[in-house]
C-alpha positions in Angstrom: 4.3 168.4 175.7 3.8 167.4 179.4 6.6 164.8 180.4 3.1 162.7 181.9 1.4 162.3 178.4 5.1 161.2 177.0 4.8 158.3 179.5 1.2 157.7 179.1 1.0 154.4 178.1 -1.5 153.9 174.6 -4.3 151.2 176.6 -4.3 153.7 179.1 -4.8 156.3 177.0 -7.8 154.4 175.1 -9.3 154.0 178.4 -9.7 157.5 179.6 -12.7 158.7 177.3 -14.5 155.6 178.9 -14.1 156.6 182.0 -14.8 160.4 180.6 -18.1 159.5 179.5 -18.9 157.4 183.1 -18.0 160.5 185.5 -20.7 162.2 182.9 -23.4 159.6 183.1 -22.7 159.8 186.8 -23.1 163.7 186.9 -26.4 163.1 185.2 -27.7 160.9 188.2 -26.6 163.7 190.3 -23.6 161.6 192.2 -20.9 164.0 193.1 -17.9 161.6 193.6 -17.6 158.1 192.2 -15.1 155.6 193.1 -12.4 153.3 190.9 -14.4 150.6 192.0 -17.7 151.6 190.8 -16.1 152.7 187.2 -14.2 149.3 187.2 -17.6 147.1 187.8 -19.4 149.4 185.1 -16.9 149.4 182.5 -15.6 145.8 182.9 -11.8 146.7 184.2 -9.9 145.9 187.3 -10.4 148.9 189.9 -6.4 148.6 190.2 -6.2 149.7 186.6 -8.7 152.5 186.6 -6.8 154.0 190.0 -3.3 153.2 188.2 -4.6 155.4 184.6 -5.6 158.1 187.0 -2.6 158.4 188.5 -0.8 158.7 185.2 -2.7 161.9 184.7 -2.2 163.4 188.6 -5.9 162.5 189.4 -6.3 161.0 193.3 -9.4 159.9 195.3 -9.8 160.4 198.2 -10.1 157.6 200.5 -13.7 156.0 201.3 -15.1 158.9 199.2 -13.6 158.4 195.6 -12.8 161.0 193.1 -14.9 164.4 192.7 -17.0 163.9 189.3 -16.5 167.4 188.7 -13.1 167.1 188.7 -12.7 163.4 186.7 -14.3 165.2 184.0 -12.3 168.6 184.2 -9.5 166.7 184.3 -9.5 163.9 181.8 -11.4 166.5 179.2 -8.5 169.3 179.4 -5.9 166.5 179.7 -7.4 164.9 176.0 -7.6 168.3 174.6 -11.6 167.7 174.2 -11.7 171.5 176.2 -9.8 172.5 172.9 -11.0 173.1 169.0 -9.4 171.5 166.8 -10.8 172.3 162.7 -10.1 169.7 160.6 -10.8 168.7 156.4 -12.4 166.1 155.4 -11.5 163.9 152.5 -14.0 161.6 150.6 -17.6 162.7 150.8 -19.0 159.4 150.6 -21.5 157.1 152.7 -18.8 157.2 155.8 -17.7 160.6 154.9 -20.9 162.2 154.9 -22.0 160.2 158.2 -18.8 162.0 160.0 -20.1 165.5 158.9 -23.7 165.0 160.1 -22.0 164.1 163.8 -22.1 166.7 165.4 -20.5 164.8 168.6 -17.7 165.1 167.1 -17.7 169.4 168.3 -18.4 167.7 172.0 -14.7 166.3 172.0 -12.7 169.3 170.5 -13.1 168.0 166.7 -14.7 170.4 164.4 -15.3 169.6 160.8 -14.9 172.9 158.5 -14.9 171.6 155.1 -14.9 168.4 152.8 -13.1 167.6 149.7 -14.2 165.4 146.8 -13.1 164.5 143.1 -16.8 164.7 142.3 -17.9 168.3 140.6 -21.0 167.4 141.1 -20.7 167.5 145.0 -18.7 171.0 144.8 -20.8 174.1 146.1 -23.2 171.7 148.6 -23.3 171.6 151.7 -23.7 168.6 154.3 -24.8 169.8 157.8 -23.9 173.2 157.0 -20.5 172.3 156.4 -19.2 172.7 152.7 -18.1 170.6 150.3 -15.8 172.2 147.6 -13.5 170.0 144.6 -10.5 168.5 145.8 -8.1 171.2 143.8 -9.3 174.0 146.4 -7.4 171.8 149.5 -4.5 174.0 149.2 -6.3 177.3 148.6 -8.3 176.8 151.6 -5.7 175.0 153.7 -3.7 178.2 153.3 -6.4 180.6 154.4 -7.3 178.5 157.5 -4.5 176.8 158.9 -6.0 173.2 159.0 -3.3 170.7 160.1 -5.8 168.0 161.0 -6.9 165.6 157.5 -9.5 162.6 157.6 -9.4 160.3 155.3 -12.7 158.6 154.1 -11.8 158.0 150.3 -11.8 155.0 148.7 -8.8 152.4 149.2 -7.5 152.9 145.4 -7.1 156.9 146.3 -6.3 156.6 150.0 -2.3 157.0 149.5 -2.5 159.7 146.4 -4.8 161.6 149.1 -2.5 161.2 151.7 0.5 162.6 149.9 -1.9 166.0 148.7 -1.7 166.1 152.6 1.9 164.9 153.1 2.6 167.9 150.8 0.1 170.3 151.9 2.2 170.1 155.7 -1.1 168.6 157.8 0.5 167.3 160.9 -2.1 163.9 161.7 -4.3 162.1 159.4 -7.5 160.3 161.0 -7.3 157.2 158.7 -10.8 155.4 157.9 -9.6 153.2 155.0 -8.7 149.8 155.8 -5.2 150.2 154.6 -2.0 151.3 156.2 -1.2 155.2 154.4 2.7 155.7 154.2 3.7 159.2 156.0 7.0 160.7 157.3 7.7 160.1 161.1 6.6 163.3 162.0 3.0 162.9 161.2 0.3 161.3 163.1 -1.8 158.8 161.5 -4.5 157.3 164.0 -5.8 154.3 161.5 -9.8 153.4 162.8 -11.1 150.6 160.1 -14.8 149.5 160.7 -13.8 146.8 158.5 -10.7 145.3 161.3 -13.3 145.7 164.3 -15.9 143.8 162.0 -13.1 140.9 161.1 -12.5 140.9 164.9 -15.9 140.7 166.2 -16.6 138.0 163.9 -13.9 135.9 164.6 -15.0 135.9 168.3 -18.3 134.9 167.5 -17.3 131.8 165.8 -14.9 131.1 168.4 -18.1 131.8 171.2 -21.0 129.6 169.6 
């Protein structure tokens, strides 16, 4: 791994795909260069910080002129692997579950969905989005056949951790968490943990505390 991303610190990284999708809304209205001041206004960051992220990732402006929007989005793509494919299962085939297979905007930004697992027999030989759904005893079959290191968990809470350990076991290397608990896993597994229900408590706290 590049010695850059190792230092990369995480807010940084969670800015980057906004300022990914800017330098593409900007390439849309035809504007060749754009500059950490216009992305700061726009996205509601100080300019300091969007010229600081940049840096992290050996991207410079030039002065009075700003950064090539060709090259922002070059650069931040290939340095967030969205340039790559990267196949992934899919765990729990329900409401959420089924919503992530029918995105296909997911494919824009390197992730692509191959197959989805479910404890319902029911659901085993459809399809959603021309992606398959098979029963959960087939992960191993098909992990074997395919390589898929890459797990996402939309299962319900009481079966997020047996789920997790079927993966644990199976040797995936990250797990995109989308229950609102926290899944135990050995160090060297990534688990990124995104709970609609924690943005939810968050946004709802801020309205009572913004009358």
């Amino acid at each position: 791994m590049d010695s850059t991303q190792l230092h990369l610190p995480e807010p940084a990284l969670r800015r980057l795909p906004w300022y990914l999708s800017y330098a593409k809304l900007a390439l849309e209205r035809g504007e060749t260069t754009v500059s950490s001041t216009q992305i700061a206004k726009d996205i509601g960051v100080e300019a300091s910080m969007v010229a600081k992220d940049l840096s992290y990732i050996n991207v410079t402006g030039k002065t009075r002129v700003g950064y090539s929007t060709f090259t922002l989005i070059e650069v931040i793509e290939t340095f967030l692997g969205f340039t790559e494919t990267h196949k992934a299962f899919l765990f729990g085939v329900g409401r959420l579950g089924g919503a992530l297979l029918q995105d296909n905007g997911l494919r824009q930004f390197g992730l692509e969905i191959i197959a989805a697992f479910d404890v319902k027999f029911e659901l085993a030989g459809t399809n959603i989005n021309h992606i398959p759904i098979h029963y959960i005893d087939r992960m191993n079959e098909l992990r074997q056949q395919t390589g898929v290191d890459i797990g996402i968990l939309t299962v319900p809470i009481n079966q997020a951790q047996e789920v997790a350990d079927m993966m644990i076991q199976a040797d995936f290397k990250a797990i995109w968490n989308f229950t609102p608990i926290r899944i135990r896993v050995p160090n060297n597994i990534v688990v990124q943990n995104t709970s609609i229900y924690a943005h939810l408590a968050v946004m709802f706290n801020r309205l009572r505390m913004n009358p």
